[in-house]
C-alpha positions in Angstrom: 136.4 -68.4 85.4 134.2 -69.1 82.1 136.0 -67.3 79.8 139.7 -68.2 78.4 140.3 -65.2 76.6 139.4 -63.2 79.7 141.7 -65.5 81.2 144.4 -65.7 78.5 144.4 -61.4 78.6 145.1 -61.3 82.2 148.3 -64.0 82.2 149.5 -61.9 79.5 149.7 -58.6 81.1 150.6 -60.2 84.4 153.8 -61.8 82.7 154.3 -58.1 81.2 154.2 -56.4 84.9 155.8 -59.2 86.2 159.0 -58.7 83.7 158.8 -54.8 83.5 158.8 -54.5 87.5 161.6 -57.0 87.4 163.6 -54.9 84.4 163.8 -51.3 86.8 164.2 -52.8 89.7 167.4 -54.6 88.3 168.1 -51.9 86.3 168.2 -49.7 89.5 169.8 -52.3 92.1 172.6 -52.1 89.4 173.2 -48.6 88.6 173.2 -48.1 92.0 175.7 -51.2 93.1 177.9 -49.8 89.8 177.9 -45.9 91.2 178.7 -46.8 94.9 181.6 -49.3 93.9 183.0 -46.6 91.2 182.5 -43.7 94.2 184.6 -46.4 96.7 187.4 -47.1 94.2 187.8 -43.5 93.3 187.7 -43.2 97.1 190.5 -46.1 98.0 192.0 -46.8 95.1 194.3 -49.5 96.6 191.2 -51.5 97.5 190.3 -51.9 94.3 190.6 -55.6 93.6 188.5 -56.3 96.4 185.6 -53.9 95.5 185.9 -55.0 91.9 185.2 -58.9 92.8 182.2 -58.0 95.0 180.7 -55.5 92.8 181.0 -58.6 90.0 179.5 -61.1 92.6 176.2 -58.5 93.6 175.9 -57.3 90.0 175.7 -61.1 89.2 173.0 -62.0 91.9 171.0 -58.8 91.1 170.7 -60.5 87.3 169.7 -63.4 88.8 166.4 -62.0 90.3 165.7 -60.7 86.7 166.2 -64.1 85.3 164.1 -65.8 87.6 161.3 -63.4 87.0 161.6 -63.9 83.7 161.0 -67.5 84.3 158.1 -66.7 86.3 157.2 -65.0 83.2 157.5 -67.5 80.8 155.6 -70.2 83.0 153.1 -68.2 83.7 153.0 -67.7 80.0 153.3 -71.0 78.5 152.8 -73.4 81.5 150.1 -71.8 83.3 149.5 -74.3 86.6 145.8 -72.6 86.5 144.7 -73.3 83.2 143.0 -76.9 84.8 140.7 -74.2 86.8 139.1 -73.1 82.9 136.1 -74.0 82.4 135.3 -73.9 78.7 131.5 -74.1 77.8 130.5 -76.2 74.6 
């Protein structure tokens, strides 16, 4: 590639879809951990400790994946491994 700002442009939106996709889908994955847990407590309400710790455990691990994309993000951002592959013309 002989242009950075062609370059620059398309890690920028790349980190934006990346982080967006990353957003609803955790977004989703939780609403929908949150509404089945609710629905099984209202359900059994004597099993409600145990639905309470696991919905705490998956609700953590679905943030993770958000996190991590947002690392993904950042790098991709900021320490972009590809930038050695620029070519910039005098």
């Amino acid at each position: 590639m002989e242009n950075p700002l062609t370059f620059y442009c398309i890690s920028v939106i790349t980190a934006g879809i990346t982080i967006a996709f990353a957003v609803v889908g955790a977004a989703s994955a939780q609403g929908k951990a949150a509404a089945s847990a609710f629905e099984a407590m209202a359900r059994q309400p004597e099993a409600q400790g145990g639905i309470n710790s696991s919905l705490i455990l998956s609700l953590a691990l679905i943030e993770s994946l958000a996190i991590y994309a947002l690392a993904v993000s950042l790098i991709i951002l900021f320490a972009n491994p590809f930038l050695s592959y620029i070519t910039v013309l005098p």
